[in-house]
Backbone as CSV, one residue per row, in Angstrom:
resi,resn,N_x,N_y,N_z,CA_x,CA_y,CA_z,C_x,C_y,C_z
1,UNK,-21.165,-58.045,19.474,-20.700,-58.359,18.139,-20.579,-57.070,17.331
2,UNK,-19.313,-57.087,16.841,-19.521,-55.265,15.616,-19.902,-56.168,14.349
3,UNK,-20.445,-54.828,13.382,-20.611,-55.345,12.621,-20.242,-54.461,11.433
4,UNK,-19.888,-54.592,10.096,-19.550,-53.036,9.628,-20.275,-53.444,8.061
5,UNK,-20.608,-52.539,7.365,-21.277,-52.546,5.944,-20.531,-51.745,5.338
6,UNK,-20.185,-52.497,4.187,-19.069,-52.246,3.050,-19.516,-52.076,2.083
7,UNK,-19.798,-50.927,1.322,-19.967,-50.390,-0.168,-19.174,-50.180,-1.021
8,UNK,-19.359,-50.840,-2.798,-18.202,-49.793,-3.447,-18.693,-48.298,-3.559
9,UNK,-17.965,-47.255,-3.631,-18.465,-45.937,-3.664,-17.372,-45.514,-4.723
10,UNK,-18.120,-44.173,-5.300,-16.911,-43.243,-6.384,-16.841,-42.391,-5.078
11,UNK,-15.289,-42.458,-5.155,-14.900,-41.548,-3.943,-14.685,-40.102,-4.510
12,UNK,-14.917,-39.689,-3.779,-14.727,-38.125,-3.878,-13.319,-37.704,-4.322
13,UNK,-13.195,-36.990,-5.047,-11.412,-36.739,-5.147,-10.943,-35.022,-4.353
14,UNK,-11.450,-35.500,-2.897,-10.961,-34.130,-1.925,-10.935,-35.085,-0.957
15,UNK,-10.000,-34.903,0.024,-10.044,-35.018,1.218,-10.271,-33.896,2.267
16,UNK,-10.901,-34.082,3.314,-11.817,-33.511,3.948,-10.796,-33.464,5.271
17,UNK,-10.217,-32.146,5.677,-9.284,-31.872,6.833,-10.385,-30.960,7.839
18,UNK,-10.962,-31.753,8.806,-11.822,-31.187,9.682,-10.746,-30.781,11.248
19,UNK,-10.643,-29.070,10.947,-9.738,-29.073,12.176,-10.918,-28.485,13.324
20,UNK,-10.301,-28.877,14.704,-11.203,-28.583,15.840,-10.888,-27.324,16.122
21,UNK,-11.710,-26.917,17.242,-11.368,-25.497,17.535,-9.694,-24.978,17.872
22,UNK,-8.998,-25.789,17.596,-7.726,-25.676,18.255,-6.757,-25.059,17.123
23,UNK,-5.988,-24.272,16.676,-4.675,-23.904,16.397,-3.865,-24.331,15.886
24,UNK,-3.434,-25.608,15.089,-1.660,-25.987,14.912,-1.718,-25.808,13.159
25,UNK,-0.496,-26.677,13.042,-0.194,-26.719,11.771,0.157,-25.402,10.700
26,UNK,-0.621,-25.651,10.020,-0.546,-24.462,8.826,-1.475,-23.181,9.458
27,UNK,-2.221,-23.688,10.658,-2.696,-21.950,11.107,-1.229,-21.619,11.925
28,UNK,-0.664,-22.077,12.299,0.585,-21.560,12.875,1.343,-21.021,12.041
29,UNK,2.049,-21.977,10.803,2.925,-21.551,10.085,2.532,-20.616,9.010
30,UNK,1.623,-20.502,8.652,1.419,-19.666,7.461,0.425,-19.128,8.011
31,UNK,-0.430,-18.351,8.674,-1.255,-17.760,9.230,-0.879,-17.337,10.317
32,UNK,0.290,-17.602,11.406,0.504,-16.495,12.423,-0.362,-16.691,13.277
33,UNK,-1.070,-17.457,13.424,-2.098,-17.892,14.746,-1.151,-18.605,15.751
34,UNK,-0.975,-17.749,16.928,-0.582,-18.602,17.964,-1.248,-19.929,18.325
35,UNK,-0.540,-21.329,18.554,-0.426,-22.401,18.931,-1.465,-23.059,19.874
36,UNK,-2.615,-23.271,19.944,-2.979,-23.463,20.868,-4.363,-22.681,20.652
37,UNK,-4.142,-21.750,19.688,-5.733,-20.852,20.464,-7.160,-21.419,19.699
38,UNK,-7.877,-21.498,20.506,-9.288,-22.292,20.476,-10.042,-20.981,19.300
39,UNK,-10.890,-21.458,18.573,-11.574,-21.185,17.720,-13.371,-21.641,18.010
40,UNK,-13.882,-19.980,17.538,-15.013,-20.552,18.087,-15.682,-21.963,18.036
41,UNK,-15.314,-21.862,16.347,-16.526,-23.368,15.830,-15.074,-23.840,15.259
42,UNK,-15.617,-25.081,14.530,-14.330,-25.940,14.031,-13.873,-25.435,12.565
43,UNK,-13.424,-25.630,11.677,-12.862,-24.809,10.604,-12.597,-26.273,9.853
44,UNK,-13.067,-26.228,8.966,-13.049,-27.501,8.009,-12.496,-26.493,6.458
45,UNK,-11.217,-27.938,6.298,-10.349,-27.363,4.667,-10.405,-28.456,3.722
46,UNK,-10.509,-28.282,2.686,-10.840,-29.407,1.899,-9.268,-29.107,1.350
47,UNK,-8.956,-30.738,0.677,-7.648,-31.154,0.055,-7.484,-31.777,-0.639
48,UNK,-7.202,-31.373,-2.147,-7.291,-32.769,-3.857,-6.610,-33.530,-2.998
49,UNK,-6.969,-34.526,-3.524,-6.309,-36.163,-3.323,-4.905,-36.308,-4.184
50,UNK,-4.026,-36.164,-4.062,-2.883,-36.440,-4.954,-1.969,-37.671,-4.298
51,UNK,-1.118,-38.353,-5.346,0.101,-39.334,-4.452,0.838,-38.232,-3.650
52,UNK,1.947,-39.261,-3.173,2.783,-38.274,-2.654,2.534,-37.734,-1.503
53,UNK,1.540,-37.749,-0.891,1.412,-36.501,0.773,0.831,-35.671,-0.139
54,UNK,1.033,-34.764,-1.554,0.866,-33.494,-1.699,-0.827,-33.036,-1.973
55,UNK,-0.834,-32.577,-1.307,-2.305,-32.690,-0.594,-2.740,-30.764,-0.664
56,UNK,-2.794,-30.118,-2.270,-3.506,-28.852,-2.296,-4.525,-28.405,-1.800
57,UNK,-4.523,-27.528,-1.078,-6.040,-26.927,-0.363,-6.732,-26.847,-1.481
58,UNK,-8.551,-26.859,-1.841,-9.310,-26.471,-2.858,-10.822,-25.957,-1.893
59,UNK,-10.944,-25.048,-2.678,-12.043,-24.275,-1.915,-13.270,-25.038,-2.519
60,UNK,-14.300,-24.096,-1.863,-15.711,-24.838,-2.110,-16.045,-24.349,-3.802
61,UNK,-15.904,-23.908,-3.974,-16.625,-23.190,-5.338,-15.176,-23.844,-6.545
62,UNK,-14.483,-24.366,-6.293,-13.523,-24.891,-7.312,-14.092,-26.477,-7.135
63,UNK,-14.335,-27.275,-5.947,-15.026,-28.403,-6.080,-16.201,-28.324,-6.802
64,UNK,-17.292,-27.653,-6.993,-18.611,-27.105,-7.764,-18.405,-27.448,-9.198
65,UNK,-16.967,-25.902,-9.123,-16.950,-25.754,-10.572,-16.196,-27.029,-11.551
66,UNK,-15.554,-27.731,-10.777,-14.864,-28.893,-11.238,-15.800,-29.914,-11.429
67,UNK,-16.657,-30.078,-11.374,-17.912,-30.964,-11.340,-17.442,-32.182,-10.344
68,UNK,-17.121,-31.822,-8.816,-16.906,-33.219,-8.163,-17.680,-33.288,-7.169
69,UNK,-18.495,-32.507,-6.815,-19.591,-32.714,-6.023,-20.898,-31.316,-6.371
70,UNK,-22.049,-31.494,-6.473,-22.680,-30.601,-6.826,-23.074,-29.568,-4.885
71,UNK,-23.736,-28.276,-5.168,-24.036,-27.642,-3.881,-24.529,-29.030,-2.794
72,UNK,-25.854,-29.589,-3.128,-26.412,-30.362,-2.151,-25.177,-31.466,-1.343
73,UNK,-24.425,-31.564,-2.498,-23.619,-32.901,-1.574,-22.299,-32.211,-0.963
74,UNK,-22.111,-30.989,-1.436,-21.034,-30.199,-0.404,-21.651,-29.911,0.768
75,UNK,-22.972,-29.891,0.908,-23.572,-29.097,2.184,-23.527,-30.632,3.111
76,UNK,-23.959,-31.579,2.368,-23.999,-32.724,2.779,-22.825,-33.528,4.392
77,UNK,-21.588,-32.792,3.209,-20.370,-33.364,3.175,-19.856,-32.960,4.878
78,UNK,-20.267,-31.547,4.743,-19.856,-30.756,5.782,-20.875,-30.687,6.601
79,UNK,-22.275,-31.468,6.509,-22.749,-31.377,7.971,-22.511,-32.893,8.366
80,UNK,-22.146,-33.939,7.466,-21.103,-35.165,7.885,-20.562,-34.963,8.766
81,UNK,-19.216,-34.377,8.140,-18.068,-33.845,8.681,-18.071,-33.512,10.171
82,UNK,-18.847,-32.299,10.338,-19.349,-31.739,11.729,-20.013,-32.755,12.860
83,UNK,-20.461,-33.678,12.427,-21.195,-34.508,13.324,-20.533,-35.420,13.578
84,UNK,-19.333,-35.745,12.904,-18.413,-37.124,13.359,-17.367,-36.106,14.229
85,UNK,-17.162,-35.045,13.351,-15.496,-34.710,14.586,-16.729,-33.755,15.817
86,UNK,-17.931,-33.700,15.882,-18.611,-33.772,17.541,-18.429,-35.285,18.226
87,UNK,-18.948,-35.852,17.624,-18.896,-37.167,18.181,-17.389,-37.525,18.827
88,UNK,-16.596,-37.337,17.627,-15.130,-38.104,17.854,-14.718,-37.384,18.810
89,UNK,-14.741,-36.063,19.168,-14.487,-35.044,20.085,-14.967,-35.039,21.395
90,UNK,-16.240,-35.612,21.722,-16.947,-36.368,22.856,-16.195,-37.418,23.181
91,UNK,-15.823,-38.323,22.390,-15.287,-39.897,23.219,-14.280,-39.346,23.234
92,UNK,-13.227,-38.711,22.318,-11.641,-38.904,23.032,-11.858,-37.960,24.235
93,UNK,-12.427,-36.768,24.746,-12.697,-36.456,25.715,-13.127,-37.064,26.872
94,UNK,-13.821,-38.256,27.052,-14.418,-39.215,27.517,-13.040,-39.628,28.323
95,UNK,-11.957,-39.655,27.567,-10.996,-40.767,28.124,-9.493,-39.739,28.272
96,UNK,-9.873,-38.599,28.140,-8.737,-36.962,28.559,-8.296,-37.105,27.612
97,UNK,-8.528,-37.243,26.234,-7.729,-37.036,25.128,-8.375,-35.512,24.362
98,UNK,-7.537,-35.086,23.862,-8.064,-33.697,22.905,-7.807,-34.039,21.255
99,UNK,-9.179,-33.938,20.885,-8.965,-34.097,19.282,-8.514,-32.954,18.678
100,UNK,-7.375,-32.774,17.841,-6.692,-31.562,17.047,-7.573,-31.519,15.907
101,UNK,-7.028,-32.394,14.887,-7.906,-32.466,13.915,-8.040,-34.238,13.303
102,UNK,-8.626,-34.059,12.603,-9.017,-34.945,11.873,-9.022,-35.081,10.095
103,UNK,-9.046,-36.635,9.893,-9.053,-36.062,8.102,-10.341,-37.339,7.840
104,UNK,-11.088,-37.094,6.887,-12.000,-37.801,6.245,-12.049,-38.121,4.800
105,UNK,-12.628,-39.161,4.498,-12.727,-39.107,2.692,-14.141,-39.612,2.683
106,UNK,-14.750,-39.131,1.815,-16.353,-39.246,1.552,-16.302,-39.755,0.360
107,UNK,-17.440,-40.676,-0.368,-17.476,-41.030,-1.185,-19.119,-40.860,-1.816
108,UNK,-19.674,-41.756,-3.103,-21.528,-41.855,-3.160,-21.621,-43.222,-3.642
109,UNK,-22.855,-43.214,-3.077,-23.124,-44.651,-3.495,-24.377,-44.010,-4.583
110,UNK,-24.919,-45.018,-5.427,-26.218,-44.499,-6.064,-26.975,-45.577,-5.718
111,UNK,-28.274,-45.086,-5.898,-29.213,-45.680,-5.082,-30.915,-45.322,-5.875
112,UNK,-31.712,-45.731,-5.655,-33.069,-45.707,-6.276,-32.919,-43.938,-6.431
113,UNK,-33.105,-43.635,-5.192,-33.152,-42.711,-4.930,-32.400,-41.501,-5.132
114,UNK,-31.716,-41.848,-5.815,-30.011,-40.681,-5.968,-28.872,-41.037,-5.366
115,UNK,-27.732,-40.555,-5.273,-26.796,-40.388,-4.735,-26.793,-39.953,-3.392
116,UNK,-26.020,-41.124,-2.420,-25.970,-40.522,-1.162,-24.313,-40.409,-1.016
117,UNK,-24.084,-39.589,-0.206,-22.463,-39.671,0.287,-22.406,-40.414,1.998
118,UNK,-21.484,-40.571,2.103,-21.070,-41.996,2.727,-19.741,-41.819,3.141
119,UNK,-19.131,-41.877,4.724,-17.788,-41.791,5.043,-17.390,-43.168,4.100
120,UNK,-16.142,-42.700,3.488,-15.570,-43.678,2.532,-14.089,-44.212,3.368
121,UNK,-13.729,-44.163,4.091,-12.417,-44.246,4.720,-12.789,-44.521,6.449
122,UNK,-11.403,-44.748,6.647,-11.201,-45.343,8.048,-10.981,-43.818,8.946
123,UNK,-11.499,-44.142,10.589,-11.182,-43.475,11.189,-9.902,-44.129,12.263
124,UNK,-9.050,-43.917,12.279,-7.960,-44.296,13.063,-7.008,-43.097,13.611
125,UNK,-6.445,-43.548,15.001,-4.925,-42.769,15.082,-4.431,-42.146,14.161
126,UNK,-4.344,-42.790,12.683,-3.514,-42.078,11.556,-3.619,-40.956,11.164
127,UNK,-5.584,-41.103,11.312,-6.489,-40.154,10.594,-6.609,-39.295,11.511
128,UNK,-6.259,-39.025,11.972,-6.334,-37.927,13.753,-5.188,-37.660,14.351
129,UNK,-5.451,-36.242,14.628,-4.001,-35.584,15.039,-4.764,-35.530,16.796
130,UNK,-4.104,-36.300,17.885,-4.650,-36.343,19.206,-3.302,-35.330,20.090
């Protein structure tokens, strides 16, 4: 039986582009990185949420200074991050698939205890470049 638990959360207003050790996209086109080449560790880019696709890179210290996540829940965010595209990177391997990248949206719930962050979004095909 699956079972899944559904929260409302204030979502984060970044989306979270976790690329794998691999090469494409905008390291190709605007960075000159040949196609293909493996990277030691994975390289995670954060991206405002806008309509449209248009999806601006924003660094860590402009999320801070914007007040949309404080240090603890950026560190948070990104050892999230890291532990799902290991995981996700294990099973599609499992079955000869190669994960490129991935995209995430995080959100918080509040709680007795404070604020926790929380994958806020789906993981699918859509959300994954295979």
């Amino acid at each position: 039986m699956r079972e899944q638990l559904i929260y409302t959360l204030n979502i984060i207003p970044v989306k979270v582009l976790c690329i794998t050790n691999i090469a494409s996209g905008r390291y190709v086109s605007q960075f000159g990185i040949e196609g293909g080449y493996v990277f030691d560790t994975p390289i995670i880019d954060f991206m405002v949420k806008h309509g449209a696709n248009n999806y601006p890179i924003i660094n860590e210290d402009q999320m801070i200074k914007f007040n949309w996540v404080d240090y603890y829940e950026l560190k948070n965010i990104k050892t999230l991050a890291l532990k799902l595209y290991t995981f996700l990177v294990g099973m599609f391997a499992s079955i000869n698939i190669r994960l490129v990248e991935c995209q995430l949206e995080f959100g918080r719930i509040n709680n007795l205890s404070g604020d926790i962050i929380l994958l806020a979004d789906e993981i699918t095909p859509d959300t994954c470049k295979l």
